[in-house]
N, C-alpha and C positions, 0 to 999 in steps of 0.2 A: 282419600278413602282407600284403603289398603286390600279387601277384599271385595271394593267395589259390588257389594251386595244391596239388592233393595226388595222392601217388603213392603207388602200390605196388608196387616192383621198379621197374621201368622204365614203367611204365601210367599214364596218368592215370587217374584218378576224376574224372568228371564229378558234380559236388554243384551242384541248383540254391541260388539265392542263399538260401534259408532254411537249406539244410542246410551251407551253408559260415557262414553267420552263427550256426548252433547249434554246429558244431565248435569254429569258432574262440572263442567263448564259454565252451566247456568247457577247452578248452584252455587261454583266459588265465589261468581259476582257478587252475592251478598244484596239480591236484589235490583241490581243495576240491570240498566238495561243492556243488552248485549247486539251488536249491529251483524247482519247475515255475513258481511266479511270479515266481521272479527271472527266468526262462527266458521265458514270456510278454512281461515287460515289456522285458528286452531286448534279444529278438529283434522281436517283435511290437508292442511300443509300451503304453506304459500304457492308452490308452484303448482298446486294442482286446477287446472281447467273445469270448471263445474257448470254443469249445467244450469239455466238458469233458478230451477225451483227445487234443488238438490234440499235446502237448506228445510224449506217447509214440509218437502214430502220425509223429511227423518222426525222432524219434530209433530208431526199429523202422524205418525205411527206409534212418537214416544208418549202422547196426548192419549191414544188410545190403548195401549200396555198398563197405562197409570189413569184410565179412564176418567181422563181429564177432557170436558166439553170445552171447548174454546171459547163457547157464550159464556160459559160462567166459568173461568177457569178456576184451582185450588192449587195447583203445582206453577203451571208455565200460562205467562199473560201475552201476548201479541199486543204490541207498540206499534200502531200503522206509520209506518215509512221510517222507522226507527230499526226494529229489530224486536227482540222476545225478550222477557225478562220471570227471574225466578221467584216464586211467590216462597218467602221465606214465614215459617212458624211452627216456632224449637217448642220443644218441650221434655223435658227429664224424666217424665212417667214412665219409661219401658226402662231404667235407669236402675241397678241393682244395686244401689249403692245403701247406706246404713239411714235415710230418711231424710239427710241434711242436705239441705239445695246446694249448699257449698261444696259438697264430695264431690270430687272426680273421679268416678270410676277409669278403671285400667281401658285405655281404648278412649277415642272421643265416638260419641254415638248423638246422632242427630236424628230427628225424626220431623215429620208434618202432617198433626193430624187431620182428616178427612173429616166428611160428617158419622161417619161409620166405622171406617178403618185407619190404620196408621199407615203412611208412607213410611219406610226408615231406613238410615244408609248408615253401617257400620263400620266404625274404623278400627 
């Protein structure tokens, strides 16, 4: 994601740089689940020392930016004793392209809608 931009409806979310490098991390997995030392090491760097609940108090701030409930999450799922994983569902409709699902617009552009609003991160 090149401009690392995210919205909802029309709003930006402001996400500082850890909580767009933990999004976009979740995000890459495609789903998968992700374990808090994978998440340590590549948001934070292998050698970095972390506290032990470094990982949950970033993802309980980016839950609440993207006013995601944990009971019911829409974005980011909690995997008990596993790690978090990203709740993936694309959709083309903010997509300016000539009506054909086949067109690629200039830019990949992802989105995940909500019940109300759209999540969406631009490339």
């Amino acid at each position: 994601i090149l401009s690392r931009e995210v919205r909802t409806g029309e709003s930006v979310i402001h996400l500082s740089g850890i909580e767009q490098s933990l999004l976009y991390l979740l995000a890459s997995r495609s789903g998968r689940v992700v374990s808090r030392d994978e998440i340590l090491d590549a948001v934070w760097g292998t050698d970095f020392v972390a506290e032990s609940n470094i990982v949950d108090r970033h993802i309980r701030t980016l839950r609440i930016k993207l006013q995601n409930d944990y009971r019911h999450p829409r974005f980011i799922a909690t995997v008990p004793g596993q790690g978090y994983r990203f709740i993936p569902t694309f959709s083309n409709s903010g997509w300016s392209g000539e009506g054909d699902p086949g067109h690629c617009p200039p830019g990949l552009q992802w989105s995940i809608p909500p019940a109300a609003s759209r999540l969406r991160a631009i490339q």
